[in-house]
N, C-alpha and C positions, 0 to 999 in steps of 0.2 A: 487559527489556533497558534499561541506561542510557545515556545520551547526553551526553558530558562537554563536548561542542561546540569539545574542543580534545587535539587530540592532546598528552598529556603522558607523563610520567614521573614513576612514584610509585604510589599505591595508593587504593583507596578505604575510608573508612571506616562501615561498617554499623552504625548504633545500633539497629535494631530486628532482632532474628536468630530470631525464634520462642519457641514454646514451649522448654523444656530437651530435648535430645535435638534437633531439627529439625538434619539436616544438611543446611547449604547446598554448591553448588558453586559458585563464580566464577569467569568466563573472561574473561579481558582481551583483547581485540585491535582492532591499529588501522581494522578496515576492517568491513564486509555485506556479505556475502554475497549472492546475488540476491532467496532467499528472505527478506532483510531481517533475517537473524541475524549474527550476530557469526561472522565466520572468523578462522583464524590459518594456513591452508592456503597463504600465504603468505607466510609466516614459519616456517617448519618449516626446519631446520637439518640439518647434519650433522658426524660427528665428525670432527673436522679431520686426526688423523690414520690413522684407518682406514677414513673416508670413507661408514663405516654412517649410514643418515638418523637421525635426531632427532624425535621427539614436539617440538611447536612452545612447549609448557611454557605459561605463564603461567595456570594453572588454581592459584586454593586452597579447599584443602578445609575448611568450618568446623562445628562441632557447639556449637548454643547449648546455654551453661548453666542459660538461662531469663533471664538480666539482665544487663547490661553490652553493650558495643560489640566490635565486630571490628576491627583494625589491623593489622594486619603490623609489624612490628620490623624483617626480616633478610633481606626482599627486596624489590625493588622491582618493576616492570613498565612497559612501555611500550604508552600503550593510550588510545583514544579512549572507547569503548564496553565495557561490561562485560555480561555475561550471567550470567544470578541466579536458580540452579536450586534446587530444593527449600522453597520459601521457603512459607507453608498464604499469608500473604496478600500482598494488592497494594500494593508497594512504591512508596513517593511521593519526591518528591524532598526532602521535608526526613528521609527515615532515608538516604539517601546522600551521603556527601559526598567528592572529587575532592580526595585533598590530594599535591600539587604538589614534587618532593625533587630537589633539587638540592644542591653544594656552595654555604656562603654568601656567593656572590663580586658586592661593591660594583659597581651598574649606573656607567659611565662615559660611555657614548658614544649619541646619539639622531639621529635622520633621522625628516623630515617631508618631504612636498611634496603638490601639489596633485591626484595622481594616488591617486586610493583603492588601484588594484589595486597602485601600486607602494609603499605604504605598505601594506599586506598582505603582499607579498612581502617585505619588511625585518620587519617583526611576524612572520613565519614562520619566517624565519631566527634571529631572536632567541630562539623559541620550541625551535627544532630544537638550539640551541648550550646555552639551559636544560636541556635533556632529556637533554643527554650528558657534561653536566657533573657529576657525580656521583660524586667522589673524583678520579677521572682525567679523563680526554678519552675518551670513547668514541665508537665510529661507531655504535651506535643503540642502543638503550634495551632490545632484544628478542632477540632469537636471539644476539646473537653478545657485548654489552657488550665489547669491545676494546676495548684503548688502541694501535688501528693508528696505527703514529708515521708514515703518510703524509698522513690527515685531519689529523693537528697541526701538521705542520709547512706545512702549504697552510692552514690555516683562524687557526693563530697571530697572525699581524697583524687580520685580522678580529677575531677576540675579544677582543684587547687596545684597541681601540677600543670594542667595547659593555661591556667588564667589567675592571676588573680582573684579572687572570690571573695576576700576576707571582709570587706564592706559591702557587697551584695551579701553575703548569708546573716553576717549581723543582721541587716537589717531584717531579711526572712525569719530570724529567730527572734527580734521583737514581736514583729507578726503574730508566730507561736504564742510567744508569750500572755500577748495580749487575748488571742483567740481560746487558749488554755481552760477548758472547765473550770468550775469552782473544786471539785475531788481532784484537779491532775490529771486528768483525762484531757489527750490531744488528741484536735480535731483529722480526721485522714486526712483534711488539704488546707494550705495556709497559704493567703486569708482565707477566712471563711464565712459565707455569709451565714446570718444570725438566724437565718427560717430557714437552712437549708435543709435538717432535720428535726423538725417539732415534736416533741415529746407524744403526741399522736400518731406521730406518722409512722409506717410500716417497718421504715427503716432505720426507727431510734434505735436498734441494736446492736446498728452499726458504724455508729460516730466514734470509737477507734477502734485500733488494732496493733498487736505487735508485732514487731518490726517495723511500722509505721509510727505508732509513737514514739518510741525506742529514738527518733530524730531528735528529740527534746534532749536528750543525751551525747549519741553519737556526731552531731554536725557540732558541738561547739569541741568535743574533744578533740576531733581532726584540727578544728581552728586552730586551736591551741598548739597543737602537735607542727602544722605549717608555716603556724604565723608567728607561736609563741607571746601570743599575746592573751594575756592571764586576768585582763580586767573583760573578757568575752565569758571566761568560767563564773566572774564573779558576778555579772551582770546577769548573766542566765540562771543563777544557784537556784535560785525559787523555782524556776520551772522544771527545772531537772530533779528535784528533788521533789516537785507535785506529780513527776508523773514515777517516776518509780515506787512513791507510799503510795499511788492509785494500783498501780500492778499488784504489788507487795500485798496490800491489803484483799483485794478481789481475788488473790492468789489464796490467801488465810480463809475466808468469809464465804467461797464458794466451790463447789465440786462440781465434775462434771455426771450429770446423774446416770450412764453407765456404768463410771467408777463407783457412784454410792451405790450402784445394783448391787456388784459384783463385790462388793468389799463394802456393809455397812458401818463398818467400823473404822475409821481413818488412821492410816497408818502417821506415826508422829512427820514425816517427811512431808506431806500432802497439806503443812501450813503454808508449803514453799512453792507447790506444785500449781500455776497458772495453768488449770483445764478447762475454765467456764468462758462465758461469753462468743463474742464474734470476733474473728482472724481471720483477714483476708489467706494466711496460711501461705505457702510458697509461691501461688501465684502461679499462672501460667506456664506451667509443666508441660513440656512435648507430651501429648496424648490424649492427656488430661481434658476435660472439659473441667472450665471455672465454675463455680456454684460459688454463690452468693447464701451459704449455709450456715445459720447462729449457730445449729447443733452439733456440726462435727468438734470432734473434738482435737484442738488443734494443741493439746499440749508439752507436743516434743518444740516446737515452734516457740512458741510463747516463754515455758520453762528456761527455753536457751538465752532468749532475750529479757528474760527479768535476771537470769543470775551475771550477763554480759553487761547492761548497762547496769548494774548494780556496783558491779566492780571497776567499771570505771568511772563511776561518783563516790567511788571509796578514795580510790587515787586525788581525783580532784579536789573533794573534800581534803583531803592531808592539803596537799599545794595550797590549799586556801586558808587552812590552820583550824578546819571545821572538822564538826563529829564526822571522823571517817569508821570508826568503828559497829555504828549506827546501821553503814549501808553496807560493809564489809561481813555484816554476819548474816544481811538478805543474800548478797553475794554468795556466799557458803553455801547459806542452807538449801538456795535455788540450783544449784550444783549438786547439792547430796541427795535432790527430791529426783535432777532429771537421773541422775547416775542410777537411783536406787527403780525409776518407771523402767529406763529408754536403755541402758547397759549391758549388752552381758560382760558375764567374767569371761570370755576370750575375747572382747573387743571389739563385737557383732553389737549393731546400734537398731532400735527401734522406730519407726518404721524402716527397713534394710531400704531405703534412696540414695540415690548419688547426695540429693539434698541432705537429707539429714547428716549422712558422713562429712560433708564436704563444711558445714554448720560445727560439729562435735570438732573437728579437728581444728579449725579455726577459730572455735572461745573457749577452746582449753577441757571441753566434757569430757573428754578419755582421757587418763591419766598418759604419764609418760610410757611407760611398760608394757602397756595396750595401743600405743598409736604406731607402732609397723602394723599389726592386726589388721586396723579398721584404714590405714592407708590401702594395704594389699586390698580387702573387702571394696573399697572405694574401685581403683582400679579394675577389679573385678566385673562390678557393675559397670562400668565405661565399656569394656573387651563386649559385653553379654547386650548392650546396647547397638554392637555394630563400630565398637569405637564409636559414636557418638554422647553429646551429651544428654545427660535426662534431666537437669537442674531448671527450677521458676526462677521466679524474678528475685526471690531474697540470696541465692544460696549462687549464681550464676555468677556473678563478679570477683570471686574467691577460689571456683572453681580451679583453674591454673595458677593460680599460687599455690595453693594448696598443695598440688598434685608436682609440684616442684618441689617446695619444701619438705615432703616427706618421700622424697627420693626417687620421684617421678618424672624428670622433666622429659623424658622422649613421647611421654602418655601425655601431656600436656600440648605439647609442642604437634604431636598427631591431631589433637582436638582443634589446637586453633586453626592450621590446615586443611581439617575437612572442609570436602568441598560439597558434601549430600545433607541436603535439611535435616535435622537441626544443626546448624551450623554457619560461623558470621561467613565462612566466604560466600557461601552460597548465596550472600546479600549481593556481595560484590559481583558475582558472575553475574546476576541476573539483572545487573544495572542501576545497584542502588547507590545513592550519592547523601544520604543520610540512614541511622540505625532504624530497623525496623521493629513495629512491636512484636509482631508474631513474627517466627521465624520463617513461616510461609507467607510473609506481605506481598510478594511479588509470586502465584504457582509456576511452577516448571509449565504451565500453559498460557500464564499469562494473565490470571485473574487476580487484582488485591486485593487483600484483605486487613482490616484493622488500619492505625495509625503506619506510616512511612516516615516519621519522624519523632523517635519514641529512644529516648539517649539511654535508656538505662543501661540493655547490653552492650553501650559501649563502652562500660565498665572494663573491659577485656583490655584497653588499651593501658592501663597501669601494669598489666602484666610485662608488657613491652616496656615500657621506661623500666620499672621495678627488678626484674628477671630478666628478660633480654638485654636491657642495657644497664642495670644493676645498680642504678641507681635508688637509694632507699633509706628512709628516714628511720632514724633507729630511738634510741629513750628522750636524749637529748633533744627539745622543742626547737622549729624554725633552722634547720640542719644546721644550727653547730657545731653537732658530732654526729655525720650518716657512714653510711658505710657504702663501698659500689663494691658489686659481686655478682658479675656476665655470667650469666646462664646462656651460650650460645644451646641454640639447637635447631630441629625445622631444615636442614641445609645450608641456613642461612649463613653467609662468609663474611658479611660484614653489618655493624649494628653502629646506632648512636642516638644520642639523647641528650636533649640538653634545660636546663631549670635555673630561671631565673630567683634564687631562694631570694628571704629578707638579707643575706650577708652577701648575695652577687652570684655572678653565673659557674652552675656546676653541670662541668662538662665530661662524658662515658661514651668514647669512641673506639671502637674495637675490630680488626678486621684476622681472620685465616686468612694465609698464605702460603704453601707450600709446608703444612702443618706446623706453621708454627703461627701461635696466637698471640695478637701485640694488642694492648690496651693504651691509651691514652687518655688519663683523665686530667679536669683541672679544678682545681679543689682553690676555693674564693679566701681571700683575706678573715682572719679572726674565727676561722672554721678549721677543722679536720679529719679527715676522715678514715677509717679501716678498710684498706684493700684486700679483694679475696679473689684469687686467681682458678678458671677452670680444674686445674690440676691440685687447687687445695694449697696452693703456696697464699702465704697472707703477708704483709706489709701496712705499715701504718703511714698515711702521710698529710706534710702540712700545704700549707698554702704555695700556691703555681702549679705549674705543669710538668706530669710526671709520664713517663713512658715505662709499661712493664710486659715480660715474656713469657712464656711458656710453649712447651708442645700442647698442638692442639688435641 
């Protein structure tokens, strides 16, 4: 059995294979079994749409010729450990060798501090974003290789910080585009094959969702926002604009029929109100079990994301010189439907989730006057959780901004620190070397579960550049004008980050000492930035290297 000491992606290559005739068997999987073998009993799949189980795959079969090496060409695998059957002798570690396949996309962006586990947790995430980078954006490397457009369009701003991306997602948003219903309706994963769901099959009801379509929107606006590059809006217009008149319209045209139970008569707001259909919904909630349910009704979810990408194809639209007023009054009225369902008047949000708050406060649903309320509420449920988090896959990545931004950071800063499930160290202690999907992939006894390389949570690692080292893109596209503003916290004594933008390297290195707090940034040619100092001191500056103080 081999031990690669890091979960990757890719294959191994065998240069000693036996006699001629010797055939070997190879088994990849990211995990042991108890008996200290290699399992994939947890990774075993099923057909997506006739729901038959799947053989867990990652086995190849080899038959030496008597000389030469073993390599794979035409598939890849996603695997820590390999297991190496038929083989007459004892395999050493110079006839194996771990070779690593990704797309070849230029590293950008790095984070250091003084905390080992939370530089392991950033080295994890970096490692889980390698692994699924491989022509498209995948959600993991093994059973499923997806281009789920929900992982992309939540993990997008992350990546375009550690990597280059701007020519890898283009291309993923052709893809889209091309894959794009005739109503605007995007497909859950891109590419997509053309009988993956047949208008018979059980599962027509759920060829999209939002916050997974909602990517036809949000990955090219991050592009823009990174790249600053404006013929990505104008290339994309048509899809962005097929899938929010799909929402818009589905949102006008259909009700959820509890709602028409209980109110047969439609309140004017409920033309805006997205409650019908199928939504994957937040996803993977600590407790939760998933259900694969047309009926519930998921429309605090969906509501939030027609009136968010709404207004940010308002935006675009202007920058393009197109009807933004069009998608600016879906914007509105998708805002005044969820305020008038999901609101109360003291700031208490419907369904009471970490999720939904942590959602309402980051696309603007509470107005200003109401967001200490529904921060403090937010908080609230954090403390009543265990300090733990209760957020799924949509609402988890915002989580710690959030809770910083609305004057939170010692609750945030607790969260990324826990070390009790749900919780990323908990990955770490237990010896993970890439993000897991469930947050119990590895139990406190040792069994996995689900995907071992699953990058979404490690969304979490923008908080660090973003907040902890404060670096952060502000109106201005391709950081022309960002702003740096260190949220120390956590203990932590010293932080750094550093972003290779389109104008050149900007650098946020900050260390305590003896309580006084020293910053160092360095701010690139034809750029500028706004400095904001712990203590609430601000400064503006231009290009080179600047050194600033405060008590800590």
């Amino acid at each position: 059995m081999i031990d690669l000491g890091q979960n990757i992606n890719g294959w191994v290559r065998v240069d000693s294979l036996g006699p001629a005739g010797t055939s070997l068997t190879l088994t990849h999987g990211e995990a042991l079994a108890a008996d200290g073998d290699v399992t994939t009993d947890h990774l075993a799949a099923f057909n997506f749409v006739t729901g038959e189980p799947l053989p867990a795959g990652q086995v190849d079969q080899v038959i030496s010729a008597g000389e030469g090496s073993f390599e794979p060409r035409h598939t890849t695998h996603g695997f820590q450990y390999v297991r190496i059957q038929g083989h007459p002798q004892e395999l050493t570690a110079a006839d194996v060798t771990g070779v690593v396949v990704h797309t070849d996309l230029r590293r950008t962006g790095w984070f250091d501090c003084d905390d080992d586990r939370i530089n392991r947790l950033h080295e994890a995430a970096v490692w889980s974003f390698r692994g699924n980078a491989c022509d498209v954006p995948t959600d993991c490397p093994t059973r499923e290789r997806a281009g789920w457009t929900g992982d992309w369009q939540l993990y997008v701003p992350t990546a375009a910080f550690l990597y280059d991306v701007a020519g890898f997602s283009l291309k993923w948003l052709r893809d889209l585009a091309a894959d794009q219903y005739e109503d605007g309706a995007v497909p859950q994963f891109v590419p997509y094959p053309p009988d993956a769901v047949t208008p018979d099959s059980p599962l027509a009801t759920l060829r999209c969702s939002a916050g997974w379509g909602d990517a036809a929107v949000i990955v090219p606006w991050e592009l823009w926002r990174a790249y600053g590059d404006k013929d990505v809006l104008a290339e994309q217009y048509d899809s962005m604009t097929g899938w929010v008149d799909y929402a818009a319209k589905t949102a006008r045209q259909n009700r959820h029929p509890d709602r028409a139970a209980a109110r047969p008569e439609p309140a004017p707001h409920e033309a805006f109100l997205w409650d019908s259909g199928f939504h994957w919904g937040e996803w993977l909630e600590p407790g939760e079990e998933p259900a694969l349910d047309p009926s519930r009704d998921n429309g605090p979810i969906a509501t939030a994301f027609l009136h968010y990408s709404a207004a940010l194809l308002a935006r675009i639209a202007a920058l393009l010189g197109k009807d933004a007023a069009r998608y600016q009054e879906i914007a509105d009225g998708a805002l005044a439907a969820w305020r008038a369902e999901y609101l109360g008047a003291d700031g208490t949000v419907n369904p009471p989730t970490q999720a939904t708050y942590v959602r309402a406060l980051k696309m603007g649903l509470v107005p200003p006057e109401l967001q200490p309320a529904a921060a403090a509420e937010l908080v609230r449920l954090v403390r009543a959780a265990g300090t733990h988090l209760t957020t799924g896959f949509l609402a988890t990545p915002d989580l710690l901004p959030t809770l910083s931004d609305h004057g939170y950071p010692d609750v945030a800063y607790e969260l990324l620190f826990q070390d009790s499930a749900p919780a990323w160290l908990t990955m770490i202690d237990r010896g993970a070397s890439t993000i897991w999907e469930d947050w119990e992939g590895i139990s406190a006894t040792g069994e996995p579960k689900a995907s071992l390389n699953h990058y979404s949570k490690g969304a979490v690692v923008s908080f660090l550049h973003t907040r902890t080292a404060g670096i952060r893109l502000g109106d201005s596209p391709a950081y022309r004008r960002f702003s740096i503003e260190p949220v120390p916290g956590g203990g932590l004594t010293r932080a750094s980050a550093q972003h290779d933008s389109p104008y050149g390297r900007i650098s946020s290195q900050w260390q305590i000492t003896d309580g006084l707090f020293e910053l160092t940034v360095e701010i690139p040619a034809g750029t500028s930035a706004g400095i904001r100092l712990p203590d609430g001191t601000s400064a503006d500056a231009g290009p080179g290297t600047h050194t600033y103080r405060c008590n800590a």
